[in-house]
Gaussian input, Z-matrix of N, CA and C with variables (Angstrom, degrees):
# hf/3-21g

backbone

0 1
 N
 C     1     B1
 C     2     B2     1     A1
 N     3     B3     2     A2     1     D1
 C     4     B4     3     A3     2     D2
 C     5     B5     4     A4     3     D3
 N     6     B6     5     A5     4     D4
 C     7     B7     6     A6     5     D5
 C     8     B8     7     A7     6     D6
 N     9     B9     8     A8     7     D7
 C    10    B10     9     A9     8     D8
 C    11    B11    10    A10     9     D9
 N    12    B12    11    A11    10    D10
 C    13    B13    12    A12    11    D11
 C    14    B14    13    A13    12    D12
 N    15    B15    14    A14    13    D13
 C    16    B16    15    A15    14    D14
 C    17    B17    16    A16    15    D15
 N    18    B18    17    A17    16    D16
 C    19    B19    18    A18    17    D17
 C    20    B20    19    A19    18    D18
 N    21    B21    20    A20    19    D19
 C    22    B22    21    A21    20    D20
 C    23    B23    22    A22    21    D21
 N    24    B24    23    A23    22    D22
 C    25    B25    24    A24    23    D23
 C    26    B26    25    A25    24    D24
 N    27    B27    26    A26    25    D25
 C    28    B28    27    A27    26    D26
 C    29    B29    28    A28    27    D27
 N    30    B30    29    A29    28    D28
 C    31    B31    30    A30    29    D29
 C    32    B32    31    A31    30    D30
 N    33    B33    32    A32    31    D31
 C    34    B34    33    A33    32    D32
 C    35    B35    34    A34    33    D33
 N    36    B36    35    A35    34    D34
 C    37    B37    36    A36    35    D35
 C    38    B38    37    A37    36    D36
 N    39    B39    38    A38    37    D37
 C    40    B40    39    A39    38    D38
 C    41    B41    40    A40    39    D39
 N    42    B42    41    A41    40    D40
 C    43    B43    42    A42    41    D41
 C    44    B44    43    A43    42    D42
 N    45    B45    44    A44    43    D43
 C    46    B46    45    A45    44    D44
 C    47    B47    46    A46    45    D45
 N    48    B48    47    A47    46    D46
 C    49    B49    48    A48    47    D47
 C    50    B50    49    A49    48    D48
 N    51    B51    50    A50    49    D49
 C    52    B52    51    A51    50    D50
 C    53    B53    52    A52    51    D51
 N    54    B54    53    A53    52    D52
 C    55    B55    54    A54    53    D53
 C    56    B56    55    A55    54    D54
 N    57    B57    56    A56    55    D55
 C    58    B58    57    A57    56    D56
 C    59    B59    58    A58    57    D57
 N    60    B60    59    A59    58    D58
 C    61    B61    60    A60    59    D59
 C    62    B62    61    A61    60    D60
 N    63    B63    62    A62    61    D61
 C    64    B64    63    A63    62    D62
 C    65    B65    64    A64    63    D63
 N    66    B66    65    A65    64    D64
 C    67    B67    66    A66    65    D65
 C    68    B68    67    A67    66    D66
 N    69    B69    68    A68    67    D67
 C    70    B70    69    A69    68    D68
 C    71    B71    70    A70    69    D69
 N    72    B72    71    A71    70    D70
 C    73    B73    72    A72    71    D71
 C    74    B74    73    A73    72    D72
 N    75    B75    74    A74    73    D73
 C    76    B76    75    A75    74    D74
 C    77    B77    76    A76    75    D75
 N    78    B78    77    A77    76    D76
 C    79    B79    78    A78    77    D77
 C    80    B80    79    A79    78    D78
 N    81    B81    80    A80    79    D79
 C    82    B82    81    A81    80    D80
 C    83    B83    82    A82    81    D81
 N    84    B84    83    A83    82    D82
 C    85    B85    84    A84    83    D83
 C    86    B86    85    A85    84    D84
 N    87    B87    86    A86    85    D85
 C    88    B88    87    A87    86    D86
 C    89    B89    88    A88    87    D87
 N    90    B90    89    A89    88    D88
 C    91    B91    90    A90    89    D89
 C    92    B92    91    A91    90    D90
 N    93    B93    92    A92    91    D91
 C    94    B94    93    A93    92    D92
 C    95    B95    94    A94    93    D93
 N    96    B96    95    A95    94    D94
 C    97    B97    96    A96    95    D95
 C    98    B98    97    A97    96    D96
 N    99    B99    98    A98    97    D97
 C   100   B100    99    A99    98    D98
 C   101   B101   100   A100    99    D99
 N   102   B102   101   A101   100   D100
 C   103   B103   102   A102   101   D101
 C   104   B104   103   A103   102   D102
 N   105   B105   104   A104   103   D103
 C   106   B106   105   A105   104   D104
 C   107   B107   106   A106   105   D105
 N   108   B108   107   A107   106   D106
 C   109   B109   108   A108   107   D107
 C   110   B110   109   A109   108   D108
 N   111   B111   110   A110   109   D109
 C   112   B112   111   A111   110   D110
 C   113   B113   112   A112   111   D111
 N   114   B114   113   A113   112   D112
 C   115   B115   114   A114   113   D113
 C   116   B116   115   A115   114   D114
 N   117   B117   116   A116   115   D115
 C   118   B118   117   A117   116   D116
 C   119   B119   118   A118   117   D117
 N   120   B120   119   A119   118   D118
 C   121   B121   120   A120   119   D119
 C   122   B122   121   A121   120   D120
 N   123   B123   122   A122   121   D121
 C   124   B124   123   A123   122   D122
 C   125   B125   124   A124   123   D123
 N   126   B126   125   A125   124   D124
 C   127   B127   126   A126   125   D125
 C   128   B128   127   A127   126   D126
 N   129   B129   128   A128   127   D127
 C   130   B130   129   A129   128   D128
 C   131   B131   130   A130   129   D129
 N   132   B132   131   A131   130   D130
 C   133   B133   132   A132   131   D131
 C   134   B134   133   A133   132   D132
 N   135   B135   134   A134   133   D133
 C   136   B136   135   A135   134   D134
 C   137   B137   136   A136   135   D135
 N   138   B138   137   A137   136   D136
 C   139   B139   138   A138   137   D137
 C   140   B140   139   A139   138   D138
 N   141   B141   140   A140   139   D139
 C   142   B142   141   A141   140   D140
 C   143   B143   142   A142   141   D141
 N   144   B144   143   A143   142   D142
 C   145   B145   144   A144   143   D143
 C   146   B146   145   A145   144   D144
 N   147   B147   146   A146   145   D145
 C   148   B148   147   A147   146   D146
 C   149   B149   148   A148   147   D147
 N   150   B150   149   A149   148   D148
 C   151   B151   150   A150   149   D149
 C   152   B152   151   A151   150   D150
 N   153   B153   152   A152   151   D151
 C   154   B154   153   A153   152   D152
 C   155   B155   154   A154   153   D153
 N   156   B156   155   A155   154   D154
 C   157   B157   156   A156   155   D155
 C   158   B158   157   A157   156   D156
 N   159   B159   158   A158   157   D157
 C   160   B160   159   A159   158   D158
 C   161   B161   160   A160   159   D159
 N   162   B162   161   A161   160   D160
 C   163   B163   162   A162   161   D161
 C   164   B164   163   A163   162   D162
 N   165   B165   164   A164   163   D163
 C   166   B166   165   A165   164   D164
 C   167   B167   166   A166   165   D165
 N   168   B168   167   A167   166   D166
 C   169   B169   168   A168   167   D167
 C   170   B170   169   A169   168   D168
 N   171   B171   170   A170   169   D169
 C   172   B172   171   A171   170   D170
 C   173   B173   172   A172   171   D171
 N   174   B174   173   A173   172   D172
 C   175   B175   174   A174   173   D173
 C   176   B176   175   A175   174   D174
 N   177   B177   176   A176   175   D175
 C   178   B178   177   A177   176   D176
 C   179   B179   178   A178   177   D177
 N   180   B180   179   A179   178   D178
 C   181   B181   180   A180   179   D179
 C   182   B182   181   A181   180   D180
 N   183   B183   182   A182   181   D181
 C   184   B184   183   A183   182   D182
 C   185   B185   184   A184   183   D183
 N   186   B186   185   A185   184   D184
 C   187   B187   186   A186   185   D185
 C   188   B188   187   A187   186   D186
 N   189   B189   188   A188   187   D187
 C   190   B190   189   A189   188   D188
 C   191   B191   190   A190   189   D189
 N   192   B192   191   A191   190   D190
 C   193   B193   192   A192   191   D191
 C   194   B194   193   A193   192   D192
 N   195   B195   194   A194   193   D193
 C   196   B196   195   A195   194   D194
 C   197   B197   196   A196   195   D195
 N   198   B198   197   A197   196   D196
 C   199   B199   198   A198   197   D197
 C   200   B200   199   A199   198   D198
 N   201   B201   200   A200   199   D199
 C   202   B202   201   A201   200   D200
 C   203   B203   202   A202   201   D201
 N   204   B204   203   A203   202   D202
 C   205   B205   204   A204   203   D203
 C   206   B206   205   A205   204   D204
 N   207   B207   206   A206   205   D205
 C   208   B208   207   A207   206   D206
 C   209   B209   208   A208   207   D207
 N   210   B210   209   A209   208   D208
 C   211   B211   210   A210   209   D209
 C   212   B212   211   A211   210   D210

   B1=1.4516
   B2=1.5308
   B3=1.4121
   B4=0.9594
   B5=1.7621
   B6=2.0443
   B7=0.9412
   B8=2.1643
   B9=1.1112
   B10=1.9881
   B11=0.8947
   B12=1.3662
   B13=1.6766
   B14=1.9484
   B15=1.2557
   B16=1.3689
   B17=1.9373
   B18=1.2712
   B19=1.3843
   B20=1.4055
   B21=1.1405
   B22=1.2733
   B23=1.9468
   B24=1.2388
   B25=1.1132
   B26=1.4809
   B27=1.0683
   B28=1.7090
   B29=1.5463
   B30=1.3790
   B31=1.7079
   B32=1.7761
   B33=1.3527
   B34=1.9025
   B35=1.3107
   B36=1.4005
   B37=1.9752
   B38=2.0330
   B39=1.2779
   B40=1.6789
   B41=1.8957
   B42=1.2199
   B43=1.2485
   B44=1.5415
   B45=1.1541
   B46=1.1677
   B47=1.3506
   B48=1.9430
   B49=1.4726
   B50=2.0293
   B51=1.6249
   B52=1.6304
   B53=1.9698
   B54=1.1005
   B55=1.0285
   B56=1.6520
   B57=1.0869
   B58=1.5299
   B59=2.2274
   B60=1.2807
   B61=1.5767
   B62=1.4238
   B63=1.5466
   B64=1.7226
   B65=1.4400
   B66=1.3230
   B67=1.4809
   B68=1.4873
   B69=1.0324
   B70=1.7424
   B71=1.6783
   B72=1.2835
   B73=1.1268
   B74=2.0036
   B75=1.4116
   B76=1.3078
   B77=1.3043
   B78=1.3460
   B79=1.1335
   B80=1.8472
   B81=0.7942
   B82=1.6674
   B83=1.5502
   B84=1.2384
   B85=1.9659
   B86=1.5191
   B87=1.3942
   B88=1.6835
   B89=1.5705
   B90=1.5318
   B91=1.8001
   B92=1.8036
   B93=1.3581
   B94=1.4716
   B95=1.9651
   B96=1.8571
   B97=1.4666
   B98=1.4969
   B99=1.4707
   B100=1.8788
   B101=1.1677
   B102=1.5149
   B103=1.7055
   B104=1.8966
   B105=1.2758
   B106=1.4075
   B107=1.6425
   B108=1.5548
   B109=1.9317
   B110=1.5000
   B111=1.3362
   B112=1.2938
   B113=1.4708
   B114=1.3373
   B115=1.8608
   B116=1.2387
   B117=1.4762
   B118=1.2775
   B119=1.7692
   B120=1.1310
   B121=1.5389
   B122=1.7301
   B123=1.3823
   B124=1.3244
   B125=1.2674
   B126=1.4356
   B127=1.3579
   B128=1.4938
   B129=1.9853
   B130=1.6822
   B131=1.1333
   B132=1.2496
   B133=1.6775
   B134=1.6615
   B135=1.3051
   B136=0.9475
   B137=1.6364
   B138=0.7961
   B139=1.6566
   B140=1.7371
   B141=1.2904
   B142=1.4511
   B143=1.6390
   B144=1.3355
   B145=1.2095
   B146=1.8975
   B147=0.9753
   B148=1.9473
   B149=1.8768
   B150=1.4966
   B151=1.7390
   B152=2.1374
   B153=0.9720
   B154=1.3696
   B155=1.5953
   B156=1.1740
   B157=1.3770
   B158=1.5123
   B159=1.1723
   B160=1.2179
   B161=1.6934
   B162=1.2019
   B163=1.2827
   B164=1.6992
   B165=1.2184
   B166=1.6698
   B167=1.3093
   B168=1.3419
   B169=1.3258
   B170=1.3518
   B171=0.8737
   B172=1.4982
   B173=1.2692
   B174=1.6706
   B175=1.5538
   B176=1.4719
   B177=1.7080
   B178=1.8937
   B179=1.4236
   B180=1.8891
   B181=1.4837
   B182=2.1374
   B183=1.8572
   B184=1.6660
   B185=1.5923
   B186=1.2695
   B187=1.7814
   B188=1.6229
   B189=1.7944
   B190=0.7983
   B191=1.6290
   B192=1.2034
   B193=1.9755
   B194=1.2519
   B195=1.3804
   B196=1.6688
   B197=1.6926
   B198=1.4414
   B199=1.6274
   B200=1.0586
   B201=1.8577
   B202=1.5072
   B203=1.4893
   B204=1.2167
   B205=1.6532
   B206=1.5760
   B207=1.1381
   B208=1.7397
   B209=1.5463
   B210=0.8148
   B211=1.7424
   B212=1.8254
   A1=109.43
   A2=115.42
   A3=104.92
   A4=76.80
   A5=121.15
   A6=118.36
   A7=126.34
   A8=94.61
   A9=81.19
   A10=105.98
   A11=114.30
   A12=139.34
   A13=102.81
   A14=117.27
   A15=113.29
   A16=122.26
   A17=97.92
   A18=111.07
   A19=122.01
   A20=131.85
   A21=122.80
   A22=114.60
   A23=110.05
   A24=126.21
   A25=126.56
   A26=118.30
   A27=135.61
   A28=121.40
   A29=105.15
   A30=105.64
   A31=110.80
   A32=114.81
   A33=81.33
   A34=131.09
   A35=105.75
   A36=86.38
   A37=70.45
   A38=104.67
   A39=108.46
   A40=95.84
   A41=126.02
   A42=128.04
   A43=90.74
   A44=144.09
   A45=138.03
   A46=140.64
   A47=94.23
   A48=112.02
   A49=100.98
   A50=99.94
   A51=107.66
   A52=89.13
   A53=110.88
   A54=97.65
   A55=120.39
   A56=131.42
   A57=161.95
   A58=72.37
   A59=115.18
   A60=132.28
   A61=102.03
   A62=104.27
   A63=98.64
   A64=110.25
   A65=124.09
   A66=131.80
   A67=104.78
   A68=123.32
   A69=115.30
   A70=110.05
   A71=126.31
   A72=142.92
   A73=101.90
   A74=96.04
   A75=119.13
   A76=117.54
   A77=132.43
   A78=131.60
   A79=97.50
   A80=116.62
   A81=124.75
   A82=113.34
   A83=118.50
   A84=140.51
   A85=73.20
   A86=116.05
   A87=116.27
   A88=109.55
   A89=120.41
   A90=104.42
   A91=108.22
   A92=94.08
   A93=108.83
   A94=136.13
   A95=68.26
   A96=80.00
   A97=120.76
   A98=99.24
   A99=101.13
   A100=118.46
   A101=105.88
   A102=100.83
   A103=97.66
   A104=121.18
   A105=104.98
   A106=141.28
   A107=83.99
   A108=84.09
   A109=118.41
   A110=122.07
   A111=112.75
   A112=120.24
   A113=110.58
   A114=119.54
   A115=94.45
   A116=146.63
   A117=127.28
   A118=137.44
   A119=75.83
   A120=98.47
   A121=97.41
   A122=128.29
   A123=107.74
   A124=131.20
   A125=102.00
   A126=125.60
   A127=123.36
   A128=78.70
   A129=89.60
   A130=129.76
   A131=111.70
   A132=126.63
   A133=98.82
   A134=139.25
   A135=163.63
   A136=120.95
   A137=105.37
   A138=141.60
   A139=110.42
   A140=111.82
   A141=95.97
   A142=114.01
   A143=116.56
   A144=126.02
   A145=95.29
   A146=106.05
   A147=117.99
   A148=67.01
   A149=103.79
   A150=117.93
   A151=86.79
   A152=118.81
   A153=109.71
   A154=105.93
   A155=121.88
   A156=111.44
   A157=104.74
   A158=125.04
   A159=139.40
   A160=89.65
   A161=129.66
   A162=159.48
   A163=94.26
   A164=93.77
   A165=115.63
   A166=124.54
   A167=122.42
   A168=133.54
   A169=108.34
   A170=160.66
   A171=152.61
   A172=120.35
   A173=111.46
   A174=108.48
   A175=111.32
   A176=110.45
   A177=115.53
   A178=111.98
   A179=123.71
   A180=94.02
   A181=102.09
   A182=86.75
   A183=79.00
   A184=138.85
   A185=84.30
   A186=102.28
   A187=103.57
   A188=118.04
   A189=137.08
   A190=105.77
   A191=111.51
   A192=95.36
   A193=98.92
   A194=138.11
   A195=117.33
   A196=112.07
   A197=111.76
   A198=98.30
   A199=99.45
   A200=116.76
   A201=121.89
   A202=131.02
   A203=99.91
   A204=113.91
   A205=123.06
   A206=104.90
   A207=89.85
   A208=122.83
   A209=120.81
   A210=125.97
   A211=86.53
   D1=156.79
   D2=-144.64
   D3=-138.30
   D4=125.05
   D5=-179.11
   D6=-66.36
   D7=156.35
   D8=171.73
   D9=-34.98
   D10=-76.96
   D11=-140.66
   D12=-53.36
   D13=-34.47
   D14=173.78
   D15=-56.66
   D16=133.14
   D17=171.01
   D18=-78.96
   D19=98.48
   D20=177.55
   D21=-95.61
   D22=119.07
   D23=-168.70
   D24=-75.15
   D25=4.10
   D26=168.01
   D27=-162.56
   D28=171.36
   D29=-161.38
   D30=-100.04
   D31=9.97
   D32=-165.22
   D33=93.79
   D34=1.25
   D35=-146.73
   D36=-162.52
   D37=135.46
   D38=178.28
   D39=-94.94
   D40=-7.71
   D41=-161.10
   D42=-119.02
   D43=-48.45
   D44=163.80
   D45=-43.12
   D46=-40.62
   D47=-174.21
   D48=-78.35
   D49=-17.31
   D50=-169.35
   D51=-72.25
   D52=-59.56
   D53=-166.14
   D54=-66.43
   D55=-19.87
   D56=-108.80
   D57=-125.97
   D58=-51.35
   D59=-160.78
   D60=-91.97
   D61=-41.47
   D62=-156.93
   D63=-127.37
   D64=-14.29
   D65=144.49
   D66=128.14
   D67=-119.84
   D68=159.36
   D69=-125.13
   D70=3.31
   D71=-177.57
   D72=-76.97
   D73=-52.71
   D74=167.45
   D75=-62.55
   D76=-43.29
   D77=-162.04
   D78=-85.89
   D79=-46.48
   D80=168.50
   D81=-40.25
   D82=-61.81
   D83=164.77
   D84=-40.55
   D85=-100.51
   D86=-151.99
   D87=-39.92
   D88=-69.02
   D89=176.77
   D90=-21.97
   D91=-76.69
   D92=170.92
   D93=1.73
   D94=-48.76
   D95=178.81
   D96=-98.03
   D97=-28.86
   D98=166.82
   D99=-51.87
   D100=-42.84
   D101=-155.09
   D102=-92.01
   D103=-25.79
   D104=150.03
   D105=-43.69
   D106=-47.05
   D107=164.09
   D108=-84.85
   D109=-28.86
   D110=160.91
   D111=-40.37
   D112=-63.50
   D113=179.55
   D114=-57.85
   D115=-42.23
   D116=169.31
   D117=-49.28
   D118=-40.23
   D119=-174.50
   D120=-79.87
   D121=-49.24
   D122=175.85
   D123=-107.30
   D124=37.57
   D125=139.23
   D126=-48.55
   D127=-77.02
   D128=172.19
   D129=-39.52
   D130=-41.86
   D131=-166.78
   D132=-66.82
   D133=-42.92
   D134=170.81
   D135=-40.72
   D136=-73.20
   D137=-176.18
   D138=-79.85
   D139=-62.43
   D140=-161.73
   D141=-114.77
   D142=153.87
   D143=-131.92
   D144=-110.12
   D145=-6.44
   D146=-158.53
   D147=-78.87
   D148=150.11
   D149=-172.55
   D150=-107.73
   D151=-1.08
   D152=172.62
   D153=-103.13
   D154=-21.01
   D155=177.03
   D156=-78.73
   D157=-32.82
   D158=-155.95
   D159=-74.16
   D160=-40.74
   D161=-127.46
   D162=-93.74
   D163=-74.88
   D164=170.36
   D165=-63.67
   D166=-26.98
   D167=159.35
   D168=-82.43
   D169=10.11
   D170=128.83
   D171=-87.21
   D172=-15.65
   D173=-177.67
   D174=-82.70
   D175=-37.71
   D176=156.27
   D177=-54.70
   D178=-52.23
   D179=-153.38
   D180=-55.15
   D181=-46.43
   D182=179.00
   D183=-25.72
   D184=-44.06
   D185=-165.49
   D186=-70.07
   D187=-27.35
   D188=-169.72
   D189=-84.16
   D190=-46.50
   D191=174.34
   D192=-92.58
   D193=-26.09
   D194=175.52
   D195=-64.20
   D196=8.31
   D197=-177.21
   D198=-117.98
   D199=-16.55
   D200=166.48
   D201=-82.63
   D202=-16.35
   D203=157.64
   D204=-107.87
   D205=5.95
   D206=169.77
   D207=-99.70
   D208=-168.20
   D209=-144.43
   D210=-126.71

């Protein structure tokens, strides 16, 4: 347990703490920027046939919602 009186210095939440830092102006830029590399990334996945691009483009989107859903 964790007393009142402590300050805890961030939220939990990588989308929360954006806005929480950068306001909602910021938080818009950041969506912004996921879902650009997302459509990038499954593009690639899409389109090109090389088994290392394919490779690397699934190893970001992953990396990319396991850092957007974890705690």
């Amino acid at each position: 347990m964790v007393s009142p009186d402590v300050v805890i210095l961030h939220a939990h939440d990588e989308f929360l703490q954006v806005a929480v830092d950068l306001g909602l102006p910021g938080l818009v830029s950041f969506l912004a920027i996921y879902l650009l590399i997302g459509w990038t990334l499954l593009s690639v996945l899409r389109r090109d046939t090389d088994p290392f691009y394919h490779l690397m483009a699934f190893a970001i989107l992953a990396g990319l919602i396991s850092m957007s859903h974890g705690e």
